[in-house]
SEMILO-533762 format. One line per 3 residues: number of its first residue (from 0); for each residue x, y, z of C-alpha. Coordinates in nm, 2 decimals. Layout:
# residues N
NUM	X,Y,Z  ...
This chain:
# residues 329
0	0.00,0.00,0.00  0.08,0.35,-0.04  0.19,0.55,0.23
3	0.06,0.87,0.13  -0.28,0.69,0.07  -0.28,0.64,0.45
6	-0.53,0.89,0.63  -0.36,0.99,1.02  -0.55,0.90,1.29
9	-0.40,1.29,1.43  -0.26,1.56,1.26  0.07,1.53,1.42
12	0.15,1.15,1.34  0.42,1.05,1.11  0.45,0.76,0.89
15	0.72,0.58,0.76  0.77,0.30,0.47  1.08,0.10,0.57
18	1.23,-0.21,0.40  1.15,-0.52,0.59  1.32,-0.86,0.58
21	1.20,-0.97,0.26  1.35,-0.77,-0.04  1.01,-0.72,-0.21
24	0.80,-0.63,0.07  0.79,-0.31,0.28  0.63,-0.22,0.65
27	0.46,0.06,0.75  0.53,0.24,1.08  0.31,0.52,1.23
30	0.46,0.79,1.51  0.30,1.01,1.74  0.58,1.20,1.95
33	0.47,1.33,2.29  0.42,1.65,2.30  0.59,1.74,2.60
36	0.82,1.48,2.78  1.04,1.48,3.13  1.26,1.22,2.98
39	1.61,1.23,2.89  1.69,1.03,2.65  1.33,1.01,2.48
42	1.15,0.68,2.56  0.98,0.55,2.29  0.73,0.25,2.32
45	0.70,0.03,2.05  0.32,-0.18,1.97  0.33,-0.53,1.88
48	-0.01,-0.65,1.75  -0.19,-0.94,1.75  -0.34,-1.22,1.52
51	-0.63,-1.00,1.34  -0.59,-0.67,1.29  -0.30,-0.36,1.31
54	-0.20,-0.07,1.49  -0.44,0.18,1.45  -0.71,-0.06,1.54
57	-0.57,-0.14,1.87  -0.34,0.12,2.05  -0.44,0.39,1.83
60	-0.80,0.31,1.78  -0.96,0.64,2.00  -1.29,0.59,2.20
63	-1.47,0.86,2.24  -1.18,1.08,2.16  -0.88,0.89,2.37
66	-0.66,0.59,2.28  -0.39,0.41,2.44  -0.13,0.57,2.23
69	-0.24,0.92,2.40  -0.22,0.79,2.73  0.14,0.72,2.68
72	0.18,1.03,2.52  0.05,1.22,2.83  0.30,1.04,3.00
75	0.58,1.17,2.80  0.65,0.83,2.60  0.70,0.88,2.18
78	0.41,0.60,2.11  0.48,0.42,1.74  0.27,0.14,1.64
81	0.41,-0.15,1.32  0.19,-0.37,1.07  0.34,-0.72,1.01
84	0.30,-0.83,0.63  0.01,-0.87,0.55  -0.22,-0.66,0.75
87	-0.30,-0.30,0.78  -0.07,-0.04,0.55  0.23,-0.31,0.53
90	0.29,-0.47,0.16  0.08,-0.81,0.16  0.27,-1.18,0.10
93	0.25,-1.23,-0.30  0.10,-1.60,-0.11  -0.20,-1.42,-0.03
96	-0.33,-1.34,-0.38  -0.31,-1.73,-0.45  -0.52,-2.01,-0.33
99	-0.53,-2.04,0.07  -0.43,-2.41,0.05  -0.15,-2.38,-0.18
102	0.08,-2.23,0.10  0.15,-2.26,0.45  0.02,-2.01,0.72
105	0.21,-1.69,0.65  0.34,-1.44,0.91  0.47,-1.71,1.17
108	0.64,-1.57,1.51  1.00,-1.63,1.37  0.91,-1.41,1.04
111	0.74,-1.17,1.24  1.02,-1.09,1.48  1.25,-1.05,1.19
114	1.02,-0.76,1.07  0.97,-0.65,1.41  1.37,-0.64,1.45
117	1.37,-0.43,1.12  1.11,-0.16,1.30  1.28,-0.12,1.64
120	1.63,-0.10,1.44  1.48,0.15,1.23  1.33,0.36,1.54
123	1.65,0.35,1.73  1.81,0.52,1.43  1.55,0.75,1.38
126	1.52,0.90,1.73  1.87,0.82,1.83  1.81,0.58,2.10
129	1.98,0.29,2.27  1.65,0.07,2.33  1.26,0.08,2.32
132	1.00,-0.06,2.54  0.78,-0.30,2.36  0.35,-0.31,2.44
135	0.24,-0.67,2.28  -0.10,-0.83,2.23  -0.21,-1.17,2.20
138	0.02,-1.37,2.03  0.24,-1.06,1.94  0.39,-1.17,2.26
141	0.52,-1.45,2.05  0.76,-1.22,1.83  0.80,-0.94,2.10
144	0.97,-1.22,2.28  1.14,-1.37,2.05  1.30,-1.03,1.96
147	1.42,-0.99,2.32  1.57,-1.30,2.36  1.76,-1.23,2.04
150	1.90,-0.93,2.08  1.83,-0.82,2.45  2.06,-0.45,2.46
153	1.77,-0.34,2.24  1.47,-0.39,2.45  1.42,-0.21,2.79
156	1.08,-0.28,2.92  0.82,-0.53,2.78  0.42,-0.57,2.85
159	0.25,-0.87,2.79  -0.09,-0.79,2.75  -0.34,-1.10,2.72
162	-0.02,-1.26,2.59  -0.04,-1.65,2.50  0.15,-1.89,2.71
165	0.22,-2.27,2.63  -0.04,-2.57,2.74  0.03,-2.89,2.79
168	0.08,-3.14,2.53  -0.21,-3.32,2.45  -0.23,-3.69,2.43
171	-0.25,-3.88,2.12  -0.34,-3.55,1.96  -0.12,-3.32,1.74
174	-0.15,-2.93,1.61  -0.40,-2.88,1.27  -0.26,-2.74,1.01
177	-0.40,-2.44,0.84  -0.35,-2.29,0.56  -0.20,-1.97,0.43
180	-0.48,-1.65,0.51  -0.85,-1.65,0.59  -1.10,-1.40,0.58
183	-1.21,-1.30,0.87  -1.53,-1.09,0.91  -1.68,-0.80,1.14
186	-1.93,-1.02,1.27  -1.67,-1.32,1.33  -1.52,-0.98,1.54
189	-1.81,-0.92,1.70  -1.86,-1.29,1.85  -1.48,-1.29,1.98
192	-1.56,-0.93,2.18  -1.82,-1.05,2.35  -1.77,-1.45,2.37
195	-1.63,-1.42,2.72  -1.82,-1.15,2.91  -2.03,-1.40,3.15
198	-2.44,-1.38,3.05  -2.51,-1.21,3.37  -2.26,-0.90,3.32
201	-2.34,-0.58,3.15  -2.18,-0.54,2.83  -1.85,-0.43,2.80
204	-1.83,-0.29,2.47  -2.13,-0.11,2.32  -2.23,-0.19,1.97
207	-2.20,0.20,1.88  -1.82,0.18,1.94  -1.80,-0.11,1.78
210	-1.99,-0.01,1.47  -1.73,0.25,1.38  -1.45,0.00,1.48
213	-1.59,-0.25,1.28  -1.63,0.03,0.96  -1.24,0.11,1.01
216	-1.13,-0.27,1.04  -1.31,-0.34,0.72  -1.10,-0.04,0.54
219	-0.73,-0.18,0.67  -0.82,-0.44,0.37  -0.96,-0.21,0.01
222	-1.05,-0.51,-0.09  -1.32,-0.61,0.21  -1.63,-0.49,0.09
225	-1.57,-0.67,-0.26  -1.66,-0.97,-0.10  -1.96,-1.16,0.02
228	-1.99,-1.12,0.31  -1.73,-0.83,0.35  -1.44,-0.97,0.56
231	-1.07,-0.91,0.60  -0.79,-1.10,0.41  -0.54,-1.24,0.73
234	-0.28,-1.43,0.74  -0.31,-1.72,0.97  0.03,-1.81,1.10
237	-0.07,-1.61,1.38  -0.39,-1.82,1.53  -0.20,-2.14,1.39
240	0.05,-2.05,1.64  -0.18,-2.00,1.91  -0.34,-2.41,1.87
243	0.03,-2.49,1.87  0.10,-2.31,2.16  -0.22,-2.48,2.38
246	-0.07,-2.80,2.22  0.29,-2.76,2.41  0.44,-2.61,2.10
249	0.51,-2.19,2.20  0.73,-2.02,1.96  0.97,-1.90,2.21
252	1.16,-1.96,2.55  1.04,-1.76,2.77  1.33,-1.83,3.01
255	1.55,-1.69,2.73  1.39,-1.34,2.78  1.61,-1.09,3.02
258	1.42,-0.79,3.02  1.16,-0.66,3.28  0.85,-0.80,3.19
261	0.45,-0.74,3.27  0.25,-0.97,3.19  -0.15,-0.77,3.19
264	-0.47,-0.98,3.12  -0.86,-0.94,3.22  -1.03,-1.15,3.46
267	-1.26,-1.30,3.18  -0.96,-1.40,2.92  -1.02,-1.72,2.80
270	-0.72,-1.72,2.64  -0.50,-1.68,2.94  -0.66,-1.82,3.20
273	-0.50,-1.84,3.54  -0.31,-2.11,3.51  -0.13,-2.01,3.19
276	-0.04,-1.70,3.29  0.11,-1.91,3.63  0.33,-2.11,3.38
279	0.43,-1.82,3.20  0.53,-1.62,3.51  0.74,-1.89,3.65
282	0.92,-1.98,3.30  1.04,-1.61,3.26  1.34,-1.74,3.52
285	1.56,-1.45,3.40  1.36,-1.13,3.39  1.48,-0.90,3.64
288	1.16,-0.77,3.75  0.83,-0.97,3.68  0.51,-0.86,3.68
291	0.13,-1.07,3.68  -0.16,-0.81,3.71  -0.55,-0.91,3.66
294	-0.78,-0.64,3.58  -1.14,-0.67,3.65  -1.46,-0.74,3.42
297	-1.17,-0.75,3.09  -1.19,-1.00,2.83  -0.88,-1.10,2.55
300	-1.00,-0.76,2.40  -0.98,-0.57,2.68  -0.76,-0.25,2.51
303	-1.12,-0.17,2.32  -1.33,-0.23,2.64  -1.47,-0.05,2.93
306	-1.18,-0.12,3.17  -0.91,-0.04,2.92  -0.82,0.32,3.11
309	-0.72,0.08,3.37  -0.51,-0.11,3.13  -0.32,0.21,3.03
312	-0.27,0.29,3.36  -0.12,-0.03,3.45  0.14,-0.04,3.15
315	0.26,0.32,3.19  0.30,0.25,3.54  0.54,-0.04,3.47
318	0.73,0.15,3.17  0.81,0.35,3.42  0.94,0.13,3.69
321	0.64,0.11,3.92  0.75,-0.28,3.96  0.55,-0.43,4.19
324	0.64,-0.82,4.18  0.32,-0.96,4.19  0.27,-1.37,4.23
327	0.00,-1.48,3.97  -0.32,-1.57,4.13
């Protein structure tokens, strides 16, 4: 996609076309600077998505008027946000203009971190920094790791938000294999919002924000509404990564991972339930500082929900060094 044909989500955000591990393909970075900041060097925070859509749906995405990119901004943090191939403003795989089944998922964790290696080399340059703190979501905890272990002098801080931790193996039973993309729908979007919220609590996400959510998810793909029903071309090395992951197969070590680490879900996340995020917490043996906070009445999704103030607050207090080392319930 064209850079320029990207609309800014605020008239001071920059973007940026960079070259990406593959020779062919680009990614697209978008920056907000904070307007005013007490730090010295600049700190710059860096968002790692997850498996279905890109940046500006998730820490940019405002609700009435506020995201989580101007939280950290207020804070005094330079907030930039990346799209791995193959979703948002980032060049597509050439695989996904082919048949689904005639390639293997695309955009696995150990591509991904690649292209996320690419983007935080490029931002150091750009602003002149040693490191960046890295925000990841869902199984973009998967390459946000990876990328620490690798090459840990360029990664200060890290939050795991809703991030996906490894399950047993399960007897006589192994991974399904998917194939390269699918399409993925605003009603299949819809149903994974509110799948978790128990029948008996309020909603947590009205259908008015999630109308114009839903309106902006369909335009990160110009070619959504040409289909029947209109739907979202994704790669699926992502959720392909996530069964292999509940099957004992996570695409990283967490023990491997030396920076400070948060790990922040909701109290209705089925996707990491108690005991995962217990595994998870012990098997990061060489963080320095580790972190397990559960906020209330949040689901997987809970950046777009009702408690997601008190997920910003929570993050920018551990970029900061508010380490509190909190056992996981």
């Amino acid at each position: 996609m064209d850079v320029r044909l990207c609309p800014k989500l605020d008239p001071r955000e920059e973007h940026f076309r960079i070259p990406g591990p593959r020779a062919e393909l680009s990614l697209f970075l978008r920056f907000l600077p904070a307007a005013r900041t007490a730090f010295e060097p600049r700190r710059a925070v860096l968002y790692v998505h997850g498996a279905t859509f890109p940046s500006a749906l998730s820490i940019a995405h405002r609700f009435d008027g506020r995201s989580w990119r101007d939280a950290l901004n207020d804070a005094g943090y330079d907030a930039w946000g990346l799209d791995f191939y193959g979703f948002g403003h980032s060049d597509r795989y050439p695989e996904m203009d082919r048949p689904s089944t005639d390639h293997p998922p695309l955009c696995m964790a150990a591509d991904a971190a690649e292209q996320l290696e690419a983007a935080v080399r490029f931002i150091l340059g750009h602003q002149g920094l040693d490191q960046v703190s890295l925000i990841s979501h869902s199984w973009g905890s998967m390459p946000a790791s990876l990328l620490a272990a690798r090459h840990p002098h360029l990664v200060d801080r890290i939050v795991l938000f809703a991030p996906i931790a490894r399950r047993g193996p399960r007897r006589y039973e192994t991974p399904p294999s998917f194939p390269a993309w699918r399409i993925v729908t605003s009603e299949d979007q819809w149903k994974r919002f509110i799948e978790d919220v128990p029948a008996h609590e309020p909603p947590v996400l009205s259908r008015l924000h999630f109308g114009d959510w839903s309106a902006r998810y369909l335009d990160s793909d110009p070619e959504s509404r040409a289909r029947d029903p209109a739907g979202v071309k994704t790669p699926l090395g992502p959720f392909s990564e996530i069964i292999k992951a509940w099957h004992g197969q996570l695409a990283y070590d967490p023990s491997q991972v030396r920076a400070p680490v948060a790990i922040i879900r909701g109290e209705w996340d089925g996707l990491i339930r108690d005991d995962d995020a217990r595994w998870l917490f012990d098997a990061l043996t060489q963080a320095p500082v580790k972190c397990d906070i559960k906020i209330g009445r949040g689901t997987h999704l809970m950046h777009l929900e009702a408690m997601r103030p008190a997920l910003w607050r929570e993050s920018i207090g551990f970029l900061g060094g508010n380490d509190v080392a909190a056992v996981p319930s």
